[in-house]
FIGUZA-442982 format. One record per residue (C-alpha): x, y, z. Coordinates in pm, whole numbers, padded with zeros to 5 digits, always signed. Example, Ala and Ser with C-alpha at 12.3 -4.5 7.8 and 13.67 -1.06 7.14 Angstrom:
BEGIN
+01230-00450+00780;+01367-00106+00714;
This chain:
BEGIN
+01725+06083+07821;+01993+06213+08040;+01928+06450+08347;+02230+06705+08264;+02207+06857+08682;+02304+07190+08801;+02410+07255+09168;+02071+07137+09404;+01922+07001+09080;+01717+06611+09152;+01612+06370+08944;+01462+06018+09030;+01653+05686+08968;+01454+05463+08783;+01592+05139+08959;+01800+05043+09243;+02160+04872+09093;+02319+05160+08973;+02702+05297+08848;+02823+05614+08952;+03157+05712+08703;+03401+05993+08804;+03593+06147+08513;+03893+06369+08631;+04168+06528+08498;+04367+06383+08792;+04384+06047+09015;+04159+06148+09327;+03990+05929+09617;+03654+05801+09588;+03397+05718+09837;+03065+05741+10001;+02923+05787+10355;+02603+05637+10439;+02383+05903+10612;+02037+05920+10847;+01757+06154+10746;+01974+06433+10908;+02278+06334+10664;+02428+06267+10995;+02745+05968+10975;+02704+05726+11293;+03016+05540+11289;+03317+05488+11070;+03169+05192+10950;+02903+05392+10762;+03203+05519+10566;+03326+05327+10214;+03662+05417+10145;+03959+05270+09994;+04044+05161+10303;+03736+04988+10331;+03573+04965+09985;+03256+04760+10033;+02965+04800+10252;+02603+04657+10183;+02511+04756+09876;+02854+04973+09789;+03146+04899+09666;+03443+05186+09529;+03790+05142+09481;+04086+05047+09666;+04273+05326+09488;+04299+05703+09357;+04270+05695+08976;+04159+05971+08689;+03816+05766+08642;+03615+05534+08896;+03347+05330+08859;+03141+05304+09190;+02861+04971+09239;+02563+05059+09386;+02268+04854+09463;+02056+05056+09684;+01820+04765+09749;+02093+04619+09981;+02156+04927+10159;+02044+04896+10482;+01675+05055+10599;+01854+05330+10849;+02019+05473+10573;+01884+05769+10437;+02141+05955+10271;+02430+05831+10010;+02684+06116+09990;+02991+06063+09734;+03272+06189+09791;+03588+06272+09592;+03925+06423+09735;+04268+06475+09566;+04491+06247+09737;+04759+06410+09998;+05125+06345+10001;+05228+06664+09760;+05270+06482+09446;+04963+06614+09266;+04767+06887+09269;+04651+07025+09611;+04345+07168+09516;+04020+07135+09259;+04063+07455+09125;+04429+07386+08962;+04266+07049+08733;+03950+07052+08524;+03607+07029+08652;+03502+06641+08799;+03200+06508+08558;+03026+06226+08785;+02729+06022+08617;+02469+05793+08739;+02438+05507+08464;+02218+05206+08493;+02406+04838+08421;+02389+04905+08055;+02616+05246+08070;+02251+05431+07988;+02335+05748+08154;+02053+05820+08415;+02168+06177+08506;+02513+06347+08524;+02664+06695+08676;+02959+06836+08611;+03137+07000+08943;+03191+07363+08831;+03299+07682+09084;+03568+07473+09277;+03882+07674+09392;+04092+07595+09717;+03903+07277+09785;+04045+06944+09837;+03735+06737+09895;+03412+06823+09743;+03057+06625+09795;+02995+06540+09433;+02640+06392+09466;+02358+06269+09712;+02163+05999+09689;+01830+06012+09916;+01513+05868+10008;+01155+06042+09951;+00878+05887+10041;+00997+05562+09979;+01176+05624+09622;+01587+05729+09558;+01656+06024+09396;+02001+06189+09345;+02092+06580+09373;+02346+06773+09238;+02588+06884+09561;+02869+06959+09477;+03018+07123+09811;+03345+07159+09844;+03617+07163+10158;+03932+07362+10204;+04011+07170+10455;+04004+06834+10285;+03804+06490+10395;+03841+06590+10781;+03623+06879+10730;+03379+06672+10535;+03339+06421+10729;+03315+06689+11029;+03051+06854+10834;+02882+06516+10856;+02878+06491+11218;+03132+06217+11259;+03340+06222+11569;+03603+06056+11406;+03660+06238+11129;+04027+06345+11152;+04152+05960+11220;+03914+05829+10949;+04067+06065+10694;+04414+05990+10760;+04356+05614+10709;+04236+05690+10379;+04503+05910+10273;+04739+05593+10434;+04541+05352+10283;+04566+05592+09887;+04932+05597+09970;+05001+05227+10033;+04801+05139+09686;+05054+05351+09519;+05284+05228+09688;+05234+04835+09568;+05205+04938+09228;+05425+04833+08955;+05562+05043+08795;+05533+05011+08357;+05819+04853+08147;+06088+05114+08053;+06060+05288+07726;+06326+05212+07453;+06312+05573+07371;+06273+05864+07558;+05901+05914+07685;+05813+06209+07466;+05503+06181+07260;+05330+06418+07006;+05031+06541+07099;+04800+06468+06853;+04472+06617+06948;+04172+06447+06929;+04058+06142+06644;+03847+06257+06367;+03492+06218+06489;+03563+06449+06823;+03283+06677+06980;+03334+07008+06999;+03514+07159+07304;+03377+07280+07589;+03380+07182+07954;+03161+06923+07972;+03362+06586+07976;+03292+06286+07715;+03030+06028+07762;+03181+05752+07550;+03389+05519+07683;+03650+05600+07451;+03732+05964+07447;+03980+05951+07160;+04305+06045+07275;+04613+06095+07108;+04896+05935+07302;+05039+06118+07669;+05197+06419+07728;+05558+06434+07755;+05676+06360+08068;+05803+06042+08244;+05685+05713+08305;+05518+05672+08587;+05321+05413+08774;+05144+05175+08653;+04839+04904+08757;+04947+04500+08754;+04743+04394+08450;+04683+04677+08234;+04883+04772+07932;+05117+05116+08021;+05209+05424+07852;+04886+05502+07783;+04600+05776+07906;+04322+05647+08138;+03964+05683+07950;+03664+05747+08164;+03283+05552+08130;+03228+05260+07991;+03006+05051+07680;+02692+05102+07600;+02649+05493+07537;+02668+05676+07212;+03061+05830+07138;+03099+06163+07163;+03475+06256+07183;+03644+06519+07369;+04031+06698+07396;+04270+06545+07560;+04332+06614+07907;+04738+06682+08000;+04821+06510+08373;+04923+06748+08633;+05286+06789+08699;+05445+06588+08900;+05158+06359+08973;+05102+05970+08910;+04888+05885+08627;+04683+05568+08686;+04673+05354+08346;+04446+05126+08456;+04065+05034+08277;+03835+05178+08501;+03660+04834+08528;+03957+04685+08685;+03930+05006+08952;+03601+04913+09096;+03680+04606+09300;+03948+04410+09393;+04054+04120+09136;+04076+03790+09318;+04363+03637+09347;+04543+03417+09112;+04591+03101+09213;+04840+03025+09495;+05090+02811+09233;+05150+03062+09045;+05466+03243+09012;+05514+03603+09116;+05576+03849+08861;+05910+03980+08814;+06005+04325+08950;+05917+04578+08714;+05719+04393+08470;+05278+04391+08479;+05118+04106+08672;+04991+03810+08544;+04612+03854+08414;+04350+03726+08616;+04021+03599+08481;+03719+03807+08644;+03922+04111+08699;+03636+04327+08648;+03365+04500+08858;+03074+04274+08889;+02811+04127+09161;+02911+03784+08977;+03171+03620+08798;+02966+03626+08471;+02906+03994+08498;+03300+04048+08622;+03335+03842+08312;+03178+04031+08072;+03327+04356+08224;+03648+04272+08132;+03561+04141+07824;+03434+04497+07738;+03746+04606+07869;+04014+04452+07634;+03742+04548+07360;+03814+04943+07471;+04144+04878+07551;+04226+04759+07207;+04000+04997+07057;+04241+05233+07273;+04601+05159+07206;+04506+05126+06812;+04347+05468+06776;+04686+05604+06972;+04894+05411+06718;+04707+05496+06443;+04699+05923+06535;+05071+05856+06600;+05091+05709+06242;+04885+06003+06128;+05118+06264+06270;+05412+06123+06188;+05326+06119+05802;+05196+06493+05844;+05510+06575+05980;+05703+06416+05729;+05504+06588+05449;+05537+06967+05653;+05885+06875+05600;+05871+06783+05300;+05694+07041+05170;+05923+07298+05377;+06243+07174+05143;+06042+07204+04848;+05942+07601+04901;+06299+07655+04968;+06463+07729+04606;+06833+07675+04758;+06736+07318+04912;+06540+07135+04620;+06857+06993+04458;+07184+06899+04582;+07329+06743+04909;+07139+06994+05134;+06794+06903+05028;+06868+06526+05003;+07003+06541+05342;+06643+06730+05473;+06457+06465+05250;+06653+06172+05442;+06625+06343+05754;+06255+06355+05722;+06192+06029+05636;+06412+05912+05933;+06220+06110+06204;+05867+05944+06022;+06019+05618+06046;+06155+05630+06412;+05838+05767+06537;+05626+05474+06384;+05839+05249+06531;+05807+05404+06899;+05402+05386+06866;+05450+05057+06717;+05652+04920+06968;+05393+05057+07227;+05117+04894+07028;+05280+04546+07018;+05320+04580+07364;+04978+04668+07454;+04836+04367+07230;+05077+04128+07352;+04974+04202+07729;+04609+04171+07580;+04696+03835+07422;+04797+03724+07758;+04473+03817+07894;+04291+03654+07620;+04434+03315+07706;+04304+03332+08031;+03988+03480+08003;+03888+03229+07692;+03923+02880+07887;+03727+03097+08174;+03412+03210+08017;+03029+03018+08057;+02877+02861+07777;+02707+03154+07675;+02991+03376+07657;+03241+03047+07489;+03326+02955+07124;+03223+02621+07021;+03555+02454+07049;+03536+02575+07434;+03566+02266+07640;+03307+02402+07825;+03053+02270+07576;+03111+01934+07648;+02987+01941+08004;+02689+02137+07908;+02370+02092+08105;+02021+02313+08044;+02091+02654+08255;+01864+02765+08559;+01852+03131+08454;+01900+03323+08168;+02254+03474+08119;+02311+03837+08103;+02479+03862+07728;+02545+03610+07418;+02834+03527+07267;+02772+03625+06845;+03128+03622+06735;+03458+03743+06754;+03618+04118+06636;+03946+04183+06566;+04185+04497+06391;+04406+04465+06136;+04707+04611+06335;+04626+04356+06584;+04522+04014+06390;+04653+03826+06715;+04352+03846+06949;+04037+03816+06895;+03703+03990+07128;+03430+03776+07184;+03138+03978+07047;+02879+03974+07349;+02505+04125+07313;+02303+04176+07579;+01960+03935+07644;+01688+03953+07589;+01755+04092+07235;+01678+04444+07214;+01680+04395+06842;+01660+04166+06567;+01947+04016+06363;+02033+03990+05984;+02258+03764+05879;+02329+03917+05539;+02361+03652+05233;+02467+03889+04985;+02768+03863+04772;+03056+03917+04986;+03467+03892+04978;+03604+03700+05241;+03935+03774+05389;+04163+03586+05181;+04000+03817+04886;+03814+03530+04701;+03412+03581+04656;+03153+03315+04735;+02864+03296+04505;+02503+03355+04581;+02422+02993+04637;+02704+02949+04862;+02634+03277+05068;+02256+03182+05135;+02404+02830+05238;+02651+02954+05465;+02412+03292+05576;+02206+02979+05719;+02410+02776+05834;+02505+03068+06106;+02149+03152+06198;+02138+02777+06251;+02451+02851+06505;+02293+03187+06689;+01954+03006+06722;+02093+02698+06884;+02301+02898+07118;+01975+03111+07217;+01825+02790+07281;+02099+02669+07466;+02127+02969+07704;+01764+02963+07792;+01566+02783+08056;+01422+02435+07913;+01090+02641+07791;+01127+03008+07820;+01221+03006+07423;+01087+02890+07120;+01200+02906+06795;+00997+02863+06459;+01099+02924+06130;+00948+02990+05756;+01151+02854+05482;+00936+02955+05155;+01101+02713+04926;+01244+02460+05156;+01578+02549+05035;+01738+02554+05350;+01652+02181+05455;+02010+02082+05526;+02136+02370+05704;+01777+02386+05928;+01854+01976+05959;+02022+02012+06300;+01669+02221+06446;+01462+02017+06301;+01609+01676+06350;+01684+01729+06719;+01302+01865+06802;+01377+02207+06917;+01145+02322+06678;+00796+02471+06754;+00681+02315+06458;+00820+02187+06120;+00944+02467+05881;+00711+02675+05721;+00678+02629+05333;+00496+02819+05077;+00329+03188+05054;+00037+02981+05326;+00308+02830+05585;+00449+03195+05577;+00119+03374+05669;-00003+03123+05933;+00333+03155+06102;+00360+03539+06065;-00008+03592+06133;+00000+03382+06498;+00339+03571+06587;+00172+03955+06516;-00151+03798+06711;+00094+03710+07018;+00243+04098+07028;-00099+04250+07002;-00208+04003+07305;+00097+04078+07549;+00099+04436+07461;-00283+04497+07521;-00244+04312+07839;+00070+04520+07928;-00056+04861+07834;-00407+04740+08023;-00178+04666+08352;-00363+04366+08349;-00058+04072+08234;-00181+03790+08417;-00499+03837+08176;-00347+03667+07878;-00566+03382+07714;-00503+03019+07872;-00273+02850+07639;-00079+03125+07523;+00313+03041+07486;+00458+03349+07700;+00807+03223+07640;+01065+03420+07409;+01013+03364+07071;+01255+03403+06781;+01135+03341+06389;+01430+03280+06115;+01301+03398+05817;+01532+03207+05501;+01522+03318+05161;+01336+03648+05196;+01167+03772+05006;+01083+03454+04814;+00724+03369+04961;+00637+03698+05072;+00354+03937+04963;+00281+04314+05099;+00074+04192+05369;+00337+03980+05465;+00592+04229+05404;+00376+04467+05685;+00359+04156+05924;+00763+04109+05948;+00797+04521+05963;+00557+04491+06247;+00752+04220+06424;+01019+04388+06391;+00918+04694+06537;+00735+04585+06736;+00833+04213+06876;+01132+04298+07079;+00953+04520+07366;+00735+04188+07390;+00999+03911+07371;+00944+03864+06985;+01258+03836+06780;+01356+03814+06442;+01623+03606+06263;+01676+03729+05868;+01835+03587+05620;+01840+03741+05311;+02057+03959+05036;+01881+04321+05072;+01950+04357+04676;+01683+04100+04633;+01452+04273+04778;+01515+04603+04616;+01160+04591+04405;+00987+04665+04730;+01156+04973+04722;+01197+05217+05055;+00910+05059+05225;+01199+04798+05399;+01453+05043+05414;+01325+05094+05807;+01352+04711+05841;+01705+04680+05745;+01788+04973+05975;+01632+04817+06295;+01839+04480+06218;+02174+04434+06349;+02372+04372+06047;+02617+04015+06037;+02774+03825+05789;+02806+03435+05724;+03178+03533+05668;+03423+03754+05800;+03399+04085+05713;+03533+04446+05844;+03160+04583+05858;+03085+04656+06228;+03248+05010+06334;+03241+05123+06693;+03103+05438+06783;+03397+05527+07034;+03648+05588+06777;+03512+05485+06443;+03750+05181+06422;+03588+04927+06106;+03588+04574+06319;+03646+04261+06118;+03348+04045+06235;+03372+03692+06226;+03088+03478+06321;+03057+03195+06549;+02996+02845+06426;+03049+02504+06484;+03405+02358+06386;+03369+02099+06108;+03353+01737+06219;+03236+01830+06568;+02924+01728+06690;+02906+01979+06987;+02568+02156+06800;+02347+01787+06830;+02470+01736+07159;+02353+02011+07271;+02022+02061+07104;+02004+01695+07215;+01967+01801+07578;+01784+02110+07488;+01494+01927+07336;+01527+01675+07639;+01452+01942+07891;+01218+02092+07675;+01042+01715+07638;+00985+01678+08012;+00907+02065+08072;+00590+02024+07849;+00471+01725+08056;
């Protein structure tokens, strides 16, 4: 649960790699200053700044934005540091606001790597400051904890850093200000606007919180499109034209009001992800972009401690971005056609205007003003997916094995990892306004839930309907797909798959797993294969979590297969009675928090003469089809996804290859 802080308010951090966000309603400067027990600075190189954005275990960014995303690994922070002070500041110059008190009230938030929000504090009672110590971040008796500061400085970052006992503090903040102003200074600038900049505001999406002055902790506030005004800056890579959104994945949506940019001042459209760190550079053959027009996309241009995390960053990041620029479109759509019906309606109520030229020339009017705005968000929209497209094909050839499609050429020079990846490739998700790209569906590992790959009758996209038998052959075929991938992406050993087929209806589809050896054992058959398997899996939880709960894990009966273990159950509920009904509930539940997964296959009408008792089950599963299918909605702004799973083009033999090596490794790990 999140720590909501008031000013002097602590709370302890649970772990030491953290994310601090900033949400503004203007670009400022972000930093920290690394601090002895006294809070005193010694040194300029105990300062990160956009100047100098990384120190041992910090890293901000090179820029003033709206929203920042600051790294923090407090592990790495050296052992004379006591005290982590952010810092924010509006930037100087005279193009924006000179003061906290004329913009809305920073929000900062301390998130773990999964956007869980640790604790947050919104910076209330500022006036004529410039430069305000958001947050602290201090040592007690060996553990971090963070407080609530939120002190403010007339006189801008020279008084804080004088405050903070550094004898430099006047020269330091000037090169920060210089170093804010050259950033701005490099960056290119959007593509002009065919029409004149001047957008509707629309208010917020349907699904928005209500108002207030706290500030959104989705990653998607929905936003209609900008306030008029004109086009300003933008940041090579991302698409223009469009309002910066602050956080990131991984927390629940709840949607706030638009905020207007200050007058005057540069708006940075940038994804906050590509804020955090500097993108490396492309590579040195390639050609410079021309004046005026966004950079070429770089793979990894995310925050990250790796090029697999900066990799699924940005993945994340044309996920919100499209997420973005198609809830804009679609509100502009919106208000257009409520604008055109106002009007509409307007020429009706008048009794002089209903008939004759008049009111034919309102009608046409109308519908001229409906059509012209459509095609201005339209036009914005194609622009926005085709800078995304151009992403995508650089990004897709980039991405590890875990992250790839099938057809990635990175398949073919596959060998049996080292580690476990962070996240796992499941699919692909598109929108209908934007059919052109497709985002690789990622899920963090280990699972923190079970799957259900739904064999129900379902239309596919061309509007034809596959029957039963073809749905449960297909709904297997993909668990086939996920499980091998799982396999794949593992250590030889640290995952084991077994599976209970009641009628051995799936033998074809489960021929790949069982051919290559991968298997724990053969699959189960029968109402007995289904308890034996079902009743060693629920002993294995019971096991791990009396030894966890006892604090005693290295107490675990010789012999006992600690690795992660994932059961496909096919055909359910053919084979199943109420105990073993209970069993996969339990399993469910329960097998995640003890590296017990569950695989489902199954049409949930089936199943219907158990009545509620599974409703819970089907809840805790996350939901995918064996064809595509606009099921999956977002909780940022309620777009419905077309999902489209991930399997194995036809002809290729990619899936024996690999579960070739797989059960190779796995062959001489057992010896």
């Amino acid at each position: 649960m999140t720590a909501e802080l008031t000013r002097g308010q602590n709370h302890p951090l649970p772990r030491a790699r953290l994310e601090i966000r900033v949400s503004a309603g203007t670009p400022v400067v972000a930093g920290a200053t690394l601090g002895d027990e006294n809070g005193t600075i010694h040194g300029v190189e105990r300062v990160v700044h956009p100047g100098a954005p990384t120190l041992p275990g910090l890293e901000v960014s090179r820029q003033a934005a709206a929203d920042h995303r600051l790294a923090v690994d407090l592990d790495a922070v050296p052992d004379a540091v006591h005290r982590v002070s952010v810092l924010l500041a509006l930037p100087a110059g005279g193009q924006g606001p000179a003061r906290f008190g004329a913009v809305a009230a920073p929000f900062v938030a301390v998130t773990d790597l999964d956007g869980d929000e640790v604790a947050s504090y919104t910076i209330t009672g500022l006036e004529a400051e410039s430069a305000v110590v958001a947050l602290e971040l201090y040592r007690r008796q060996g553990a971090w904890k963070v407080r609530a500061v939120g002190q403010g400085y007339a006189g801008g970052l020279a008084e804080l850093l004088a405050d903070q006992k550094l004898s430099q503090a006047h020269q330091l903040a000037a090169t920060i200000h210089e170093a804010v102003a050259s950033g701005l200074a490099r960056s290119i600038p959007a593509p002009p606007a065919a029409a004149p900049a001047h957008r509707p505001d629309h208010g917020t999406m349907p699904g928005a919180g209500p108002g207030g002055p706290v500030p959104p902790a989705s990653p998607y506030d929905p936003q209609g499109p900008s306030a008029p005004g004109p086009q300003t800056p933008g940041v090579p890579g991302r698409p223009g034209g469009q309002q910066p959104y602050p956080s990131g994945p991984g927390e629940p949506a709840t949607a706030g009001q638009p905020s207007a940019p200050a007058a005057g001042g540069p708006i940075d459209y940038s994804h906050p992800r590509r804020q955090s760190a500097a993108p490396p550079p492309p590579p040195p053959a390639a050609p410079a972009s021309e004046p005026g027009r966004p950079a070429r996309p770089v793979a990894g241009d995310a925050t990250g401690w790796s090029m697999e995390e900066r990799l699924y960053n940005q993945v994340w990041g044309m996920f919100e971005d499209l997420a973005r620029t198609t809830a804009a479109y679609r509100s502009a759509v919106d208000f257009a056609d409520s604008r055109m019906e106002k009007e509409l309606d307007q020429v009706l109520s008048d009794p002089r205007s209903r008939i004759g030229g008049q009111g034919d020339a309102a009608r046409e009017a109308a519908r001229a003003r409906h059509s012209q705005l459509v095609s201005q968000a339209r036009e914005v929209l194609d622009r926005d997916v085709a800078q995304l497209v151009a992403e995508a094909e650089v990004v897709e050839p980039a991405l590890p094995a875990a992250f790839a499609r099938w057809d990635n050429p990175v398949w073919h020079a596959y060998r049996v990892p080292m580690e476990i990846p962070m996240a796992l490739r499941l699919g692909d998700l598109h929108l209908p306004e934007a059919d052109r790209i497709r985002i690789p569906m990622l899920i963090r590992l280990p699972l923190e839930r079970g799957l259900w790959i739904d064999s129900g009758r379902s239309a596919s996209l061309d509007g034809s309907f596959a029957d039963s038998h073809e749905m449960r052959r297909l709904g297997l075929e993909t668990a086939v797909s996920h499980a091998a991938r799982l396999l794949a992406v593992y250590p030889a050993g640290e995952f084991t798959v077994h599976v209970i087929d009641p009628a051995g209806s799936g033998a074809q589809a489960l021929a790949p797993l069982a051919q290559s050896g991968v298997l724990a054992a053969p699959p189960a058959q029968g109402a007995a294969g289904a308890a034996d398997v079902l009743a060693r899996l629920t002993q294995r939880v019971d096991l791990v979590q009396m030894a966890l709960r006892g604090g005693a894990p290295d107490a675990l009966p010789p012999g006992l297969d600690t690795s992660q273990q994932l059961l496909i159950v096919n055909d359910f509920p053919h084979g199943f009675d109420d105990r073993a009904v209970n069993q996969l509930r339990y399993l469910a539940d329960e097998g995640p928090a003890v590296g017990v997964h569950l695989m489902m296959v199954a049409d949930r009408e089936e199943s219907a003469g158990f009545g509620p008792l599974l409703d819970p089950l089907w809840r805790s599963l996350l939901r995918l089809t064996p064809v595509a299918d606009d099921h999956l909605a977002d909780p940022w702004v309620g777009h419905a996804w077309t999902y489209e799973p991930s399997l194995v083009p036809p002809g290729s033999q990619v899936l024996q290859q690999v579960l070739a090596q797989v059960a190779a490794a796995r062959r001489s790990w057992d010896r």
